[in-house]
C-alpha positions, 0 to 999 in steps of 0.5 A: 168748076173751080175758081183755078180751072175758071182762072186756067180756062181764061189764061190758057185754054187747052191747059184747063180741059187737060182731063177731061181727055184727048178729044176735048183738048183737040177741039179747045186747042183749035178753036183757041188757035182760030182766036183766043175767045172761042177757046175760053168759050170752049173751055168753059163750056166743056168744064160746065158740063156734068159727066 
């Protein structure tokens, strides 16, 4: 996990999960859109996992 995607998942969530694929985006992009902190947390919680 880069300095830039941590920076991208604080900015903008959805943005930051952009490869990881279409399932990850719907799930940030909705809890982004319930409030701003479950969609960092979110974020940051689908760019720590190892695939």
């Amino acid at each position: 996990m880069s300095f830039f995607r941590v920076l991208l998942s604080i900015i903008f969530p959805p943005l930051a999960v952009l490869d990881r694929g279409c399932g990850s985006i719907l799930i940030v992009t909705l809890l982004t859109a319930a409030g701003w902190i479950p969609g960092v947390i979110g974020a940051l919680v689908i760019l720590n996992k190892q695939e």
